[in-house]
VOBALO-954207 format. One record per atom (N, C-alpha, C, O): residue number from 1; atom name; x negated, y negated, z; residue in one letter. Coordinates in nm, 4 decimals, always signed. Layout:
// residues N
[NUM; CA; [X; Y; Z]; A]
...
***
This chain:
// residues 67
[1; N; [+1.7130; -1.8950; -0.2119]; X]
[1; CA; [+1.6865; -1.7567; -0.2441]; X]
[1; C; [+1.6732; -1.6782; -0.1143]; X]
[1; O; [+1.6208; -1.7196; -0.0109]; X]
[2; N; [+1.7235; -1.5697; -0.1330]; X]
[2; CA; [+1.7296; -1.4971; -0.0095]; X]
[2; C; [+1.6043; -1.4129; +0.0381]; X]
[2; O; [+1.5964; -1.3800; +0.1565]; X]
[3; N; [+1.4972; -1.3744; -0.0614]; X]
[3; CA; [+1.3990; -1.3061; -0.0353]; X]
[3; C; [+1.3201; -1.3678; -0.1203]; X]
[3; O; [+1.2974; -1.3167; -0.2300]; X]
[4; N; [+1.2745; -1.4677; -0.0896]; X]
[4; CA; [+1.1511; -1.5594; -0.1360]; X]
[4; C; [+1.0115; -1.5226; -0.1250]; X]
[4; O; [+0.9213; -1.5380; -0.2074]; X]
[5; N; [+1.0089; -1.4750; -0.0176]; X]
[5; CA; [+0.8750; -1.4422; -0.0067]; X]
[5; C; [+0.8052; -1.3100; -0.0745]; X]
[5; O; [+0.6881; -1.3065; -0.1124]; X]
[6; N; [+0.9236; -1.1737; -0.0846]; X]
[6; CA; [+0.9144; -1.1064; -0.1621]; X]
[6; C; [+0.9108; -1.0777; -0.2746]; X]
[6; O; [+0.8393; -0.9936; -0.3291]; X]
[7; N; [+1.0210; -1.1745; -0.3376]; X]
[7; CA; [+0.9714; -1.2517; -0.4917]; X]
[7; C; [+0.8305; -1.2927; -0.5146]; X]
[7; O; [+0.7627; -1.2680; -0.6144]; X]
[8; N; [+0.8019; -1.3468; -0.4273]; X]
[8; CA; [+0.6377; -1.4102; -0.4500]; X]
[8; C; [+0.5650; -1.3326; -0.4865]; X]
[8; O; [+0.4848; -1.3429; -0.5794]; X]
[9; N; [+0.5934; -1.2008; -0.3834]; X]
[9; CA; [+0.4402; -1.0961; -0.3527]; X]
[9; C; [+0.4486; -1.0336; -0.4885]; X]
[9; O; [+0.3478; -1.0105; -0.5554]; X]
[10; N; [+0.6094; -0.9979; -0.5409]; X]
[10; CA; [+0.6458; -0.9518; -0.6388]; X]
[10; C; [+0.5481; -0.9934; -0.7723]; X]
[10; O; [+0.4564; -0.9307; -0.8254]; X]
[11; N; [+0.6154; -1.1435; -0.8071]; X]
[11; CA; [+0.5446; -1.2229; -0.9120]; X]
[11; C; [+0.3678; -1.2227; -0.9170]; X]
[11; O; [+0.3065; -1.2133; -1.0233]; X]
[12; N; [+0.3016; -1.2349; -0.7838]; X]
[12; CA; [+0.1725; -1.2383; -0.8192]; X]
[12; C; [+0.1550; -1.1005; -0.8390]; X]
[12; O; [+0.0641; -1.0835; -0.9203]; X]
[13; N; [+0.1951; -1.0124; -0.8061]; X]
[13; CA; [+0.1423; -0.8577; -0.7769]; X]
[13; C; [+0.1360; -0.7652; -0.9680]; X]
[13; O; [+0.0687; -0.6776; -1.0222]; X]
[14; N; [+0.2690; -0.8707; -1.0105]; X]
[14; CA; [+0.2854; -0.7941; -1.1347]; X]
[14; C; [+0.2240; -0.9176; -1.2799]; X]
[14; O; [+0.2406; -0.8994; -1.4005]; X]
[15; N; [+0.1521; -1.0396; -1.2108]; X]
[15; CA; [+0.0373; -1.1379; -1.2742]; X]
[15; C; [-0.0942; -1.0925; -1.2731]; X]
[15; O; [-0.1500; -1.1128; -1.3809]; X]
[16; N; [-0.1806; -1.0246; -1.1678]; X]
[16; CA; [-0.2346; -0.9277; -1.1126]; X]
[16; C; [-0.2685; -0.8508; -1.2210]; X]
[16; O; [-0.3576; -0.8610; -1.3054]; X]
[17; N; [-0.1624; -0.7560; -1.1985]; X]
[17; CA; [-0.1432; -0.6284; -1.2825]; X]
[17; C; [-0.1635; -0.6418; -1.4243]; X]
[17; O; [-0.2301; -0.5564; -1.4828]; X]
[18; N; [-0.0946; -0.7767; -1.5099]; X]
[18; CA; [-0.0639; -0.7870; -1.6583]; X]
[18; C; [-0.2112; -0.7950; -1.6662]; X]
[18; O; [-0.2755; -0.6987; -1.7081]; X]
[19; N; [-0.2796; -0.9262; -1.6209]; X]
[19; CA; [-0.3958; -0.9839; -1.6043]; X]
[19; C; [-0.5485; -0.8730; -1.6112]; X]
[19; O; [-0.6563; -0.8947; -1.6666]; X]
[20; N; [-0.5166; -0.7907; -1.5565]; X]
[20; CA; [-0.6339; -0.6785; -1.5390]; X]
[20; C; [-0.6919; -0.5973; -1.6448]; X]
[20; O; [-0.8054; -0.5509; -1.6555]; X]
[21; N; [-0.5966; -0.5906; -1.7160]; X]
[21; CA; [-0.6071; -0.5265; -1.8810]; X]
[21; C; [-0.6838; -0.6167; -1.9705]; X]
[21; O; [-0.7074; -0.5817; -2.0861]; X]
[22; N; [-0.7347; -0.7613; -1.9111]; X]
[22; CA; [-0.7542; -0.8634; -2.0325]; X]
[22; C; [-0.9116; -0.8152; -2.0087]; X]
[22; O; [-0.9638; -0.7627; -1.9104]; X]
[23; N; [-0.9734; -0.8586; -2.1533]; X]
[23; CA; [-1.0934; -0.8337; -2.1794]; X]
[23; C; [-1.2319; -0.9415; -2.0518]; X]
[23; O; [-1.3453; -0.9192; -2.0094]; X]
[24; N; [-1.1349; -1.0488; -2.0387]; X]
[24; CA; [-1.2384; -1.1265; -1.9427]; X]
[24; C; [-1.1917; -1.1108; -1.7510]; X]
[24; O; [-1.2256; -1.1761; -1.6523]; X]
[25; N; [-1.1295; -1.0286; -1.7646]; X]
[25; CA; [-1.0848; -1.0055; -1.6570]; X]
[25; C; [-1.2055; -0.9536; -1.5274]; X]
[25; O; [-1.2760; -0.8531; -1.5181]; X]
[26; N; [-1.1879; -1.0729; -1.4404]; X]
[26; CA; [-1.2961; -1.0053; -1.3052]; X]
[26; C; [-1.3335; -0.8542; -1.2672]; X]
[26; O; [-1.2463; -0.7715; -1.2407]; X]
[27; N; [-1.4368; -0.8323; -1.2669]; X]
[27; CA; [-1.5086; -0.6795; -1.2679]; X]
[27; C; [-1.5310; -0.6731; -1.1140]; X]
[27; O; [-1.6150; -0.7509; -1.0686]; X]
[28; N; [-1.4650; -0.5884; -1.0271]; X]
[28; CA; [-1.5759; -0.5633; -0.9012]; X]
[28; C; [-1.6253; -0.4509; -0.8867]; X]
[28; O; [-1.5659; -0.3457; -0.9105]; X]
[29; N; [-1.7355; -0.4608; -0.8476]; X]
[29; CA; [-1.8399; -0.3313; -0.8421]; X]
[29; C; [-1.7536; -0.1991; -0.7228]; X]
[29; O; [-1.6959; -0.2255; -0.6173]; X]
[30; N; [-1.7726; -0.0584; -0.7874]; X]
[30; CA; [-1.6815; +0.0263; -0.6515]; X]
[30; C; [-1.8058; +0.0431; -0.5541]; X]
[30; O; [-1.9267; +0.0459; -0.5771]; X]
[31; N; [-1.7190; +0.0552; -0.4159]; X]
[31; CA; [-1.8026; +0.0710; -0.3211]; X]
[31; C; [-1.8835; +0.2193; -0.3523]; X]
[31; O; [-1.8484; +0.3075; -0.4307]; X]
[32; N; [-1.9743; +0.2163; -0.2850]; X]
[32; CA; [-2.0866; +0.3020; -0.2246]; X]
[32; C; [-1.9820; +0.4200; -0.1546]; X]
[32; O; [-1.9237; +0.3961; -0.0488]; X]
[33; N; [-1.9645; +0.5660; -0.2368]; X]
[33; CA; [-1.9182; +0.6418; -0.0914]; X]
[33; C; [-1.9753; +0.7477; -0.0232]; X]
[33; O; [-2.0163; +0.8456; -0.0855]; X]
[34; N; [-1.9814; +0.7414; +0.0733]; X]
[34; CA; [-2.0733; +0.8297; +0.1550]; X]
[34; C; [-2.0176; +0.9746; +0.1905]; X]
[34; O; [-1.9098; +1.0137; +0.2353]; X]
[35; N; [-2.1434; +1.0426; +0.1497]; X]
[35; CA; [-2.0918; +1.1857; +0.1686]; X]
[35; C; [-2.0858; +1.2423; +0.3289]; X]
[35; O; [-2.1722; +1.2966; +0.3978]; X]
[36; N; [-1.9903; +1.2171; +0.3481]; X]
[36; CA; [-1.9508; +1.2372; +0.5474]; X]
[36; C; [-1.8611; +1.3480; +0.4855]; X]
[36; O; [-1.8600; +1.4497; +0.5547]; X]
[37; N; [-1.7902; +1.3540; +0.3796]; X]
[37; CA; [-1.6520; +1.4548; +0.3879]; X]
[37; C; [-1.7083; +1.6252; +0.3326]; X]
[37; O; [-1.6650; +1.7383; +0.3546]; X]
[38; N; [-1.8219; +1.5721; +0.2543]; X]
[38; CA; [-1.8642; +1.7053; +0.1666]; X]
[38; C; [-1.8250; +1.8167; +0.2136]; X]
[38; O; [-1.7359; +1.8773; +0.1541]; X]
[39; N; [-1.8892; +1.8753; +0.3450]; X]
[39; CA; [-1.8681; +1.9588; +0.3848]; X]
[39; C; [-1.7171; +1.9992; +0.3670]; X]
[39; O; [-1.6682; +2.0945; +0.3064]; X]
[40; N; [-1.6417; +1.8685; +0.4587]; X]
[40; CA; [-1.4734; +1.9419; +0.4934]; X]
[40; C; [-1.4231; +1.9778; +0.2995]; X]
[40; O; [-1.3437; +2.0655; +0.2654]; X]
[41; N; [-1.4789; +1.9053; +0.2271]; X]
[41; CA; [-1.4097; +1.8895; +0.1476]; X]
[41; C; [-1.4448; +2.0326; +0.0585]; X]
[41; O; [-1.3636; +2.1102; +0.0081]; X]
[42; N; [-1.5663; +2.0382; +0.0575]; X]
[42; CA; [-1.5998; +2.2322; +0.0259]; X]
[42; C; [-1.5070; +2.3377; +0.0756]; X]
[42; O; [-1.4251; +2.4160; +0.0275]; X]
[43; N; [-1.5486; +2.3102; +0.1775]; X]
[43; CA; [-1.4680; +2.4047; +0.2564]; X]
[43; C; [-1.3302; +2.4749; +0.2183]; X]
[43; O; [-1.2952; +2.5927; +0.2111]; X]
[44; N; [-1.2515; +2.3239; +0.1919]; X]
[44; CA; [-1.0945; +2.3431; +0.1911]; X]
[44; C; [-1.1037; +2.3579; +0.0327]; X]
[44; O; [-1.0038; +2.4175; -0.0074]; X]
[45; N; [-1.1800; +2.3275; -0.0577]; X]
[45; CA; [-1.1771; +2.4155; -0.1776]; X]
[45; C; [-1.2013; +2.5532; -0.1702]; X]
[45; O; [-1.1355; +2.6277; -0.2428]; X]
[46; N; [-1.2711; +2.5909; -0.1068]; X]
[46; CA; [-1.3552; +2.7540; -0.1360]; X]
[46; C; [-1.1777; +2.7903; -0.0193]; X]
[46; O; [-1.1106; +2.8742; -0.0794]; X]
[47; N; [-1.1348; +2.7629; +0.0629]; X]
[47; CA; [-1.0245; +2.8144; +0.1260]; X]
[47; C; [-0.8809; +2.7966; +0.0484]; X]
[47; O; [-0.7852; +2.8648; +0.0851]; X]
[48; N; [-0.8690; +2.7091; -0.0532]; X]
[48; CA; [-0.7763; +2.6644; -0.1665]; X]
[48; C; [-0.7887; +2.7949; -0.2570]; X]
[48; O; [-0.6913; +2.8606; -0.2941]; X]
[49; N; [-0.9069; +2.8206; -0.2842]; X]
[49; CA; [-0.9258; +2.8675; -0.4440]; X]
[49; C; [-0.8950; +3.0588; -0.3834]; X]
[49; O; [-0.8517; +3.1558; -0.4455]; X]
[50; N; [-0.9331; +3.0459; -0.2665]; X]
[50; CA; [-0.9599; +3.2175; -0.2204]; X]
[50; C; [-0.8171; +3.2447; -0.2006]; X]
[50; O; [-0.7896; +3.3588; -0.2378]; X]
[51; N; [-0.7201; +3.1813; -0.1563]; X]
[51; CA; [-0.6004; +3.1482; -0.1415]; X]
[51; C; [-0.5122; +3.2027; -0.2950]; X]
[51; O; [-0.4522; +3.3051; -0.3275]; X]
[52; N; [-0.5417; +3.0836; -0.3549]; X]
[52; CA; [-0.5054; +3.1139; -0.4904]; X]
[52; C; [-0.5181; +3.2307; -0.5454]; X]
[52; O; [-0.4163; +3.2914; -0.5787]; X]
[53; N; [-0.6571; +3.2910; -0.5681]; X]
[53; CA; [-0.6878; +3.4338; -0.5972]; X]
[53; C; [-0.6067; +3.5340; -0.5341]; X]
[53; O; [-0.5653; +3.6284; -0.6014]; X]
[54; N; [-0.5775; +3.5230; -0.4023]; X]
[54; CA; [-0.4828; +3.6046; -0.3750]; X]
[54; C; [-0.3271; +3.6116; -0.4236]; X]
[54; O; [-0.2652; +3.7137; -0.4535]; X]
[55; N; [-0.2853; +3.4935; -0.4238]; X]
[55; CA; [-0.1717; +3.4804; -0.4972]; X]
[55; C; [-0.1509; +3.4977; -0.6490]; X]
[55; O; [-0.0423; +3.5088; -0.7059]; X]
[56; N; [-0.2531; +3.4978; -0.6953]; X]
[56; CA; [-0.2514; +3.4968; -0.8450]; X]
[56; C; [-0.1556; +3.6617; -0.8874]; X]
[56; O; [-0.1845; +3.7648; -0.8267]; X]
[57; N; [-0.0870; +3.6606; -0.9548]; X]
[57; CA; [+0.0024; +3.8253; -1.0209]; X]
[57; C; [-0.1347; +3.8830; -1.0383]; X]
[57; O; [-0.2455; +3.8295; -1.0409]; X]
[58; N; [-0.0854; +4.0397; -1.0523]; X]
[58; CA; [-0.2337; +4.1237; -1.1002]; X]
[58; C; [-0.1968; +4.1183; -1.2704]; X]
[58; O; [-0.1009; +4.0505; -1.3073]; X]
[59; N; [-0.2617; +4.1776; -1.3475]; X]
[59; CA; [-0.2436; +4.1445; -1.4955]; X]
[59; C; [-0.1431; +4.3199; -1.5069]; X]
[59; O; [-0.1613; +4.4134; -1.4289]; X]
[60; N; [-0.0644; +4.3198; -1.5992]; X]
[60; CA; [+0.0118; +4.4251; -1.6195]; X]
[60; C; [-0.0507; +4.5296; -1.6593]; X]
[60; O; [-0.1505; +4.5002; -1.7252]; X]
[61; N; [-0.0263; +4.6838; -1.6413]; X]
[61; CA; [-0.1165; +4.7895; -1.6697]; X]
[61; C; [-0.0421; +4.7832; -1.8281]; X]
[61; O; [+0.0737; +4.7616; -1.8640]; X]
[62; N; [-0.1767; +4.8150; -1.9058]; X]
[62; CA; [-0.1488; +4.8630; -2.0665]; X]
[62; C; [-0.0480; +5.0314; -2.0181]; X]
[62; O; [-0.0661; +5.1170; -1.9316]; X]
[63; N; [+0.0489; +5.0132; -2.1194]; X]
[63; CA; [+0.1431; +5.1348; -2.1306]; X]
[63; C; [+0.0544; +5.2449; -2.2207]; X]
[63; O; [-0.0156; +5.2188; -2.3186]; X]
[64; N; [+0.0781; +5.3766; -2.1583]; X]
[64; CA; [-0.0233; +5.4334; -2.2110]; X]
[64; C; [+0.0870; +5.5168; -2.3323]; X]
[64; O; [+0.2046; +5.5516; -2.3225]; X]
[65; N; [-0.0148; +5.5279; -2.4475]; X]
[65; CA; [+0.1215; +5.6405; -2.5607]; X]
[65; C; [+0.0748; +5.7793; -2.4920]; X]
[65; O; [-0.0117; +5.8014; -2.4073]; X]
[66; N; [+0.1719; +5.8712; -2.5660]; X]
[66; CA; [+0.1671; +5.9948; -2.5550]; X]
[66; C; [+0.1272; +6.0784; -2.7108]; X]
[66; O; [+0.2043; +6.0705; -2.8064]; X]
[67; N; [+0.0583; +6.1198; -2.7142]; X]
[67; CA; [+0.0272; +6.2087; -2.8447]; X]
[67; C; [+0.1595; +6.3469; -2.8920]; X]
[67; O; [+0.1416; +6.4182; -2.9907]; X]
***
């Protein structure tokens, strides 16, 4: 076989995968994540969203009748 080893990574990767869905399937706990980003990560929302607002269309003026 010409790519054996990639077959391999292949086969376990998608044994893995089937495997994970099963009811007794190994649980690992998620890490702990530490708020180091909060700030940047505020930030670039409140600079996302102010962004957006500007781009947003204005809403169309109501057509006014004439009597």
């Amino acid at each position: 076989m010409e790519h054996s080893t990639g077959y391999l990574l292949a086969v376990d990767a998608v044994t893995r995968h089937v495997n994970s869905a099963r009811p007794d399937a190994p649980v690992r706990p998620d890490r702990p994540r530490t708020p180091r980003l909060a700030p940047t990560r505020l930030a670039a929302a409140g600079a996302l969203r102010r962004l957006a607002d500007l781009m947003e269309p204005r809403p169309a003026a109501a057509p006014t009748c004439l009597p």
